[in-house]
C-alpha positions in Angstrom: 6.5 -14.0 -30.8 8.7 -15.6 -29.0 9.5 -14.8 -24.9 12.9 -16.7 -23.9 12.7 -14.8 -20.2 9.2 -15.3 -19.6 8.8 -18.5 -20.6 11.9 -19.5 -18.3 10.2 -18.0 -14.9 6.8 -19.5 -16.1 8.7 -22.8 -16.2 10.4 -22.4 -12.8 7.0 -20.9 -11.1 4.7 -24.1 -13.0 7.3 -26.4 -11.4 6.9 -24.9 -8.1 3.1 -25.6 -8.2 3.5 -29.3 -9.7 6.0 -29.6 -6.3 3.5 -27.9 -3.6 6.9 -25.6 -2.4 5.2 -22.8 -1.3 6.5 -19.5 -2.8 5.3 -15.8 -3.2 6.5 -13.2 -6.2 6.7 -10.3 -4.0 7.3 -7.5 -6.7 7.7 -6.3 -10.9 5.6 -9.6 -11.5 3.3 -7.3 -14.0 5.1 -8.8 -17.2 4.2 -11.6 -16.2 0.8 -11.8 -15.8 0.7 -9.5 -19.3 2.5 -12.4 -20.9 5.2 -10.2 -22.6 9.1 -10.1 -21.7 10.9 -7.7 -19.2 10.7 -4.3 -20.0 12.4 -2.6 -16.6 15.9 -3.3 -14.9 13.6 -4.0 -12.1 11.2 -7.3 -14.0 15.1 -8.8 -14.7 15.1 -10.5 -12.0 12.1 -12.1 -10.2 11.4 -11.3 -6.5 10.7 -14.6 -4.5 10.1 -15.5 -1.2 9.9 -19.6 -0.6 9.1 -21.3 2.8 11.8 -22.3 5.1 10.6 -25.6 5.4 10.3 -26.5 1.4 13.8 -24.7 0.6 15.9 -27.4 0.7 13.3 -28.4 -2.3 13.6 -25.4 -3.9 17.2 -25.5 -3.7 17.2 -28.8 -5.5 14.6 -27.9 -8.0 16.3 -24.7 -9.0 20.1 -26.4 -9.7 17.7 -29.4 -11.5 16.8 -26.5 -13.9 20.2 -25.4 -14.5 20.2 -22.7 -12.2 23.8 -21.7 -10.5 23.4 -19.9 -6.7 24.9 -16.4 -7.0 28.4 -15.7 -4.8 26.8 -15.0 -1.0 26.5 -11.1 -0.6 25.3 -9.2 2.5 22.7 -11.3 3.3 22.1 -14.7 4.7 18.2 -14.7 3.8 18.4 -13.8 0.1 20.0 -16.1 -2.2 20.4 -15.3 -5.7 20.2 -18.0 -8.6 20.7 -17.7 -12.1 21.0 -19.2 -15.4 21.3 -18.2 -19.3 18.7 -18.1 -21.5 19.3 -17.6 -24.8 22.5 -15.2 -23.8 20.7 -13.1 -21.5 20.4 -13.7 -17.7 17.5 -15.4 -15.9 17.3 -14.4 -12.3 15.7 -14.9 -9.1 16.3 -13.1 -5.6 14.9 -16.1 -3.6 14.2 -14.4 0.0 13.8 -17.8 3.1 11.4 -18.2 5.6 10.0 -14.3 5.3 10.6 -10.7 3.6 14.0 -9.2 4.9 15.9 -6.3 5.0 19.7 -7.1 6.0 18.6 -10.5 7.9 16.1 -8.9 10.0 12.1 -10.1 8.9 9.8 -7.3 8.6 6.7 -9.8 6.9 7.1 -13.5 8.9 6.3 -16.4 6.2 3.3 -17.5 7.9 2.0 -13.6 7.1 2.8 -13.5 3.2 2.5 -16.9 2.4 -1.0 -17.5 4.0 -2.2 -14.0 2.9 -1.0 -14.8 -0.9 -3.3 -14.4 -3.9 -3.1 -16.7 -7.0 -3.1 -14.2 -10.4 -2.9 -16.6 -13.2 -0.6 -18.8 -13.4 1.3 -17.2 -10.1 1.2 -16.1 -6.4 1.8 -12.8 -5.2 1.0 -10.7 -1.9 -2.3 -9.6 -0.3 -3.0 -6.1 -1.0 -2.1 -5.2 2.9 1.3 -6.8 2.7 2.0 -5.6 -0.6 1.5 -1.7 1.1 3.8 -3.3 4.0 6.5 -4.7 1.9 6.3 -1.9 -0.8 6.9 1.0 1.8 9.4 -0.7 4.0 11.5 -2.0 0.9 11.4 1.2 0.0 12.4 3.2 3.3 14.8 0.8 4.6 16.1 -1.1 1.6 16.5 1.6 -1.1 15.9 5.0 0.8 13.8 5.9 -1.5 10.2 5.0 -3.5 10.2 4.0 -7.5 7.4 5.9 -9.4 5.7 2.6 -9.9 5.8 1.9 -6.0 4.2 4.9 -5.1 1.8 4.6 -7.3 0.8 1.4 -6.2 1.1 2.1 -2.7 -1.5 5.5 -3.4 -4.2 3.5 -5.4 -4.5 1.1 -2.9 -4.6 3.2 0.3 -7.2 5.7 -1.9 -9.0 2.9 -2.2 -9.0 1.7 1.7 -10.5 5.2 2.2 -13.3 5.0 -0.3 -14.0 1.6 1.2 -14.2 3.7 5.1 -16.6 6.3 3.4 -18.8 3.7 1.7 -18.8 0.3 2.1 -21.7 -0.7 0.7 -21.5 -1.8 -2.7 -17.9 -2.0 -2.9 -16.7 -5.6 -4.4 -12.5 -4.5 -3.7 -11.4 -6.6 -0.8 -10.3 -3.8 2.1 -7.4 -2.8 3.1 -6.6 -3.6 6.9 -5.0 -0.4 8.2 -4.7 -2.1 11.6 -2.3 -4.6 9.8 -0.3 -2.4 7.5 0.0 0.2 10.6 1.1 -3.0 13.3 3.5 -4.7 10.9 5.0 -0.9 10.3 5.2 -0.2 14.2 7.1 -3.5 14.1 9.8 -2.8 11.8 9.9 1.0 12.3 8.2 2.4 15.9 4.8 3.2 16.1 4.9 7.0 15.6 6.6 6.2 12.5 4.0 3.9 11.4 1.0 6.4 11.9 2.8 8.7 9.5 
């Protein structure tokens, strides 16, 4: 079977590693790692967050591929590129130096790309800032949480509070509640945060 879309992130994300620019897919990356095309609006278009230092790198790499940057919306620190593949669009919402919500960082780039995780053939967030950017995406940037966010967000906190009950024997890393409830206080206020 063939996967036009896949195959066409796989590409840009294999290049990314053979150039040592440092990147994070922050979200919707499951189709991915199941090896099948897009199935959601929201796996369209391929979450990104790339160091401020290699995006000049990026940049290049990304228009060497074909990609075109998307006209400049609302935001300085996202920056949209795109290309064709096979008459449907290929897309990624590259966000620089950090994870953002209108400008303003709410996860530095020294926080999600040093926490990062390699699944497969890709990088995505730790479990702690995956809870952090999941719940403030969905607060500040959409107002709202996806189905598939909150149940995320629930089996990993559930499993924080197995791992307080009994930590013996538990092979899940832990969640840091002290992180996810500082970088919250950060972006939100610290009664919000304890929520």
């Amino acid at each position: 079977m063939e996967h036009p879309h896949l195959n066409a992130v796989k590409n840009v994300l294999q290049e990314l590693e053979q150039q040592n620019i440092s990147y994070c897919v922050l979200r919707n990356y499951d189709f991915l790692l199941e090896g099948r095309e897009p199935s959601q609006a929201s796996e369209r278009s391929v979450d990104l967050c790339v160091s401020q230092q290699d995006f000049a790198r990026f940049d290049a790499l990304m228009s060497g591929l074909g990609y075109q940057k998307r006209k400049q919306q609302f935001s300085h620190k996202h920056i949209a590129y795109f290309r064709l593949e096979q008459l449907q669009p290929v897309s990624f919402d590259t966000q620089v130096g950090g994870v953002h919500w209108n400008d303003m960082v709410y996860l530095e780039q020294h926080d999600i790309l040093s926490h990062r995780v390699k699944k497969g053939f890709l990088y995505v967030p730790s479990d702690n800032d995956t809870i952090v950017m999941l719940l403030l995406h969905s607060i500040l940037g959409k107002r709202r949480f996806k189905p598939e966010y909150q149940q995320k967000i629930a089996s990993l906190w559930k499993d924080a509070d197995k791992n307080d009950v009994n930590k013996k024997g538990v092979d899940r890393k832990d969640i840091d509640k002290e992180y996810v409830r500082e970088k919250l206080s950060k972006a939100l206020s610290p009664g919000a945060a304890k929520e």
